[in-house]
C-alpha positions as CSV (number, residue, x, y, z in Angstrom):
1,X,-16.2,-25.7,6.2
2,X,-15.4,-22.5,6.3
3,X,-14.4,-19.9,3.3
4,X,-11.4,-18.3,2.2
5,X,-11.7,-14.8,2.8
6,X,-10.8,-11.7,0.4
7,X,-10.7,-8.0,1.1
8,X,-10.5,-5.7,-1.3
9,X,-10.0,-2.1,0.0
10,X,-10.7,0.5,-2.0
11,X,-12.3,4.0,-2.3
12,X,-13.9,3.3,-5.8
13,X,-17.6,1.6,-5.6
14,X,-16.7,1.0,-9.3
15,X,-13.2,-0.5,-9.0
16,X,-14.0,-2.5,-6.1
17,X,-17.0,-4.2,-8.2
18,X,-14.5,-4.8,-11.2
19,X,-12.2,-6.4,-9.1
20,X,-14.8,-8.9,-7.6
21,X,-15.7,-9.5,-11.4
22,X,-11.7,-10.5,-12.1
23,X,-11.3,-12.7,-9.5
24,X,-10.7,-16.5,-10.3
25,X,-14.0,-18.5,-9.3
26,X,-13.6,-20.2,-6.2
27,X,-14.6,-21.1,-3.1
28,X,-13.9,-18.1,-1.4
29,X,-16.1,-15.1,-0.1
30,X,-15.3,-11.5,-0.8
31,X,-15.5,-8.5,1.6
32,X,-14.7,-5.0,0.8
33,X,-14.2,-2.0,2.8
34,X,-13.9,1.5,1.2
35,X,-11.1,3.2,2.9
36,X,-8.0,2.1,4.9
37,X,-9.3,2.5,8.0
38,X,-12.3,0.1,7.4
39,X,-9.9,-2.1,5.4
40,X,-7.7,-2.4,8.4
41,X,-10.6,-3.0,10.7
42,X,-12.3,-5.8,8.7
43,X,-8.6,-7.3,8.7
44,X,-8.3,-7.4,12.6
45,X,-11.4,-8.9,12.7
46,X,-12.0,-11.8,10.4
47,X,-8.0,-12.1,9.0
48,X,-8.8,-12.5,5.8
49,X,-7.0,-14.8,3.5
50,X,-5.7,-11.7,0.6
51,X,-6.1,-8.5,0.7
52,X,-6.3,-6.5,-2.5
53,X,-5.7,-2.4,-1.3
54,X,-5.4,1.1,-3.3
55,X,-2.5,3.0,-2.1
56,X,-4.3,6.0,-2.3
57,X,-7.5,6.8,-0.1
58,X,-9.4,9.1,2.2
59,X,-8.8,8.4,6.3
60,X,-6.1,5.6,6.0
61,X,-4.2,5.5,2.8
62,X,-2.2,2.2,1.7
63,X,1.1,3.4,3.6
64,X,-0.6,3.7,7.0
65,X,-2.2,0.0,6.4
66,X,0.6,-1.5,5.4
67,X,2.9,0.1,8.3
68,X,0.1,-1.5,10.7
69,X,-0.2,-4.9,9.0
70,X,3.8,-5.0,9.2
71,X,4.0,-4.4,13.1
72,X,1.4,-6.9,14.1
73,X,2.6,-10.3,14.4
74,X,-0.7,-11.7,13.8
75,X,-1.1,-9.8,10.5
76,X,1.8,-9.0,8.9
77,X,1.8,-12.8,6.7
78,X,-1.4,-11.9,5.3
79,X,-0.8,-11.7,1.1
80,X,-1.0,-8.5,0.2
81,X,-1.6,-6.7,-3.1
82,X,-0.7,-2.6,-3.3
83,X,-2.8,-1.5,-6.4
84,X,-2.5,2.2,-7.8
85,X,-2.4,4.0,-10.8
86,X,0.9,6.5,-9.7
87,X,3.6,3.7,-8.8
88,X,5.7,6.7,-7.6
89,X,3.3,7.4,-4.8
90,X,4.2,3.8,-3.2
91,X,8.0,3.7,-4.4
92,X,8.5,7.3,-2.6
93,X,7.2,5.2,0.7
94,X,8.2,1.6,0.2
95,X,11.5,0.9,-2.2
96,X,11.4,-1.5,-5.0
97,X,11.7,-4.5,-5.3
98,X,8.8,-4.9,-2.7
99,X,9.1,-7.9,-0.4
100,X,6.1,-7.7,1.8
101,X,3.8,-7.2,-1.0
102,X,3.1,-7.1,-4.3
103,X,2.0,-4.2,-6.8
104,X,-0.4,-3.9,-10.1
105,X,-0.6,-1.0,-11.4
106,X,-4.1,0.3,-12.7
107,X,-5.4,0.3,-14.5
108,X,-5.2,-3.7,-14.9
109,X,-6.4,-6.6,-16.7
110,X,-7.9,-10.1,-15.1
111,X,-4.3,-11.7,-16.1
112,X,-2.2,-9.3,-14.3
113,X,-4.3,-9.4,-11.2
114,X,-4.3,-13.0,-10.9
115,X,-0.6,-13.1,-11.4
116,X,-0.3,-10.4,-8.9
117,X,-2.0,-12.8,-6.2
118,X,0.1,-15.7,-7.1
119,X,3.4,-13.2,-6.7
120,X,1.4,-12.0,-3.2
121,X,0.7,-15.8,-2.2
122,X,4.3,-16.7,-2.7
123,X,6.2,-13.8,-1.2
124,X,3.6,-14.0,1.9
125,X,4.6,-18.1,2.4
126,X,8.3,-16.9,2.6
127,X,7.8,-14.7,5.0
128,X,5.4,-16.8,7.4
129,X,8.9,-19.0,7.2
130,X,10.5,-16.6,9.0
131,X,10.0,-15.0,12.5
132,X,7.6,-12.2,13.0
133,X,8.9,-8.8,13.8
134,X,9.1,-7.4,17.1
135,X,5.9,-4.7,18.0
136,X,7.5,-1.4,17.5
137,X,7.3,0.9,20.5
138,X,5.1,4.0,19.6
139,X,6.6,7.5,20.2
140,X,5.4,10.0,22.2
141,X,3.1,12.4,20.9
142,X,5.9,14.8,22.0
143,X,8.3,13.0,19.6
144,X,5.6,12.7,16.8
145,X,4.9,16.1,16.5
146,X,8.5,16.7,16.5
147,X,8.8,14.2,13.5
148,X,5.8,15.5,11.8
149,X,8.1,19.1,11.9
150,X,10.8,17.9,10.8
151,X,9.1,16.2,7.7
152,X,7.4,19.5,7.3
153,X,10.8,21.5,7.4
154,X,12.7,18.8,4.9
155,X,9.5,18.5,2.4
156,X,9.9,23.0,2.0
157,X,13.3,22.8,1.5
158,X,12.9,20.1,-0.9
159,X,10.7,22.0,-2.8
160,X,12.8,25.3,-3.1
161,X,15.4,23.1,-4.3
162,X,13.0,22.0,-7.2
163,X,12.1,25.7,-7.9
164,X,16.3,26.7,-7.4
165,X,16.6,23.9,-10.3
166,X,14.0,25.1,-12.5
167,X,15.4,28.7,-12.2
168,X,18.5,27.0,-13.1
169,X,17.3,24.9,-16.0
170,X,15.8,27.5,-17.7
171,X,18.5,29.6,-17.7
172,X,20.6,27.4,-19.2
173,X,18.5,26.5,-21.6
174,X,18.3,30.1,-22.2
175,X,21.8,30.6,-22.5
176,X,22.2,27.7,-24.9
177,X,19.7,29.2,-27.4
């Protein structure tokens, strides 16, 4: 008989270890890797039955497993829960309400991670209803590094806007006084 299998992917030693501690009892074995590109290794090779992942860490963050778990047919049922402490971080990637997985913010208690996992369970049976998406073609690097300087253009403009509006704000605020 063989074991259901959870990953937890995480950077933390320390959260990883207090996660294994919340888990319900059961009959279920419990891997971990420490950064999103062991996470999404050790989930290509054994499929495991949950996986619990930070959005934010070193080599492969949350965004980069999730865009890979999402574009492999084999994969992309697998319940899923996003954990982080700055819910902005995922929200500026993945809008809300969040349909291929689901989110706990940390830090957490046993009750909310447990009904995280039930909300990941259900939302992951719903979509194993439905057909799997079709592989997305990867770009060129041409086009990538095209996309990367685009980003890079957009994300400076963005933030002379910010600065423009502080300007603004504060002399306004100025004004007013």
């Amino acid at each position: 008989m063989s074991l259901e299998k959870i990953l937890i992917i995480d950077d933390s030693r320390v959260i990883r270890a207090r996660i294994r501690d919340m888990l319900p009892q059961g009959n279920f074995e419990v891997l971990e890797a420490q950064d999103g590109a062991e996470g999404l290794q050790l989930i290509r090779q054994v499929h495991p039955n949950l996986v619990l992942m930070d959005f934010l860490m070193p080599r492969m963050n949350g965004w980069e497993v999730l865009q890979q778990l999402q574009q492999d047919a084999t994969l992309w049922d697998i319940p899923l829960v996003v954990m982080s402490g700055r819910k902005e971080e995922v929200t500026e990637h993945v809008t809300e309400p969040f349909e291929y997985f689901e989110f706990v913010g940390k830090p957490f208690e046993r009750h909310d991670l447990v009904e995280a996992i039930r909300s990941a369970m259900a939302k992951a049976r719903q979509r194993a209803s439905k057909p799997a998406p079709a592989p997305v073609a990867a770009g060129s690097s041409a086009e990538v590094a095209e996309l990367k300087q685009r980003l890079k253009t957009v994300e400076e403009e963005l933030a002379s806007l910010k600065r423009q509006m502080g300007q603004l704000v504060t002399f306004i605020k100025q004004r007013l006084q």
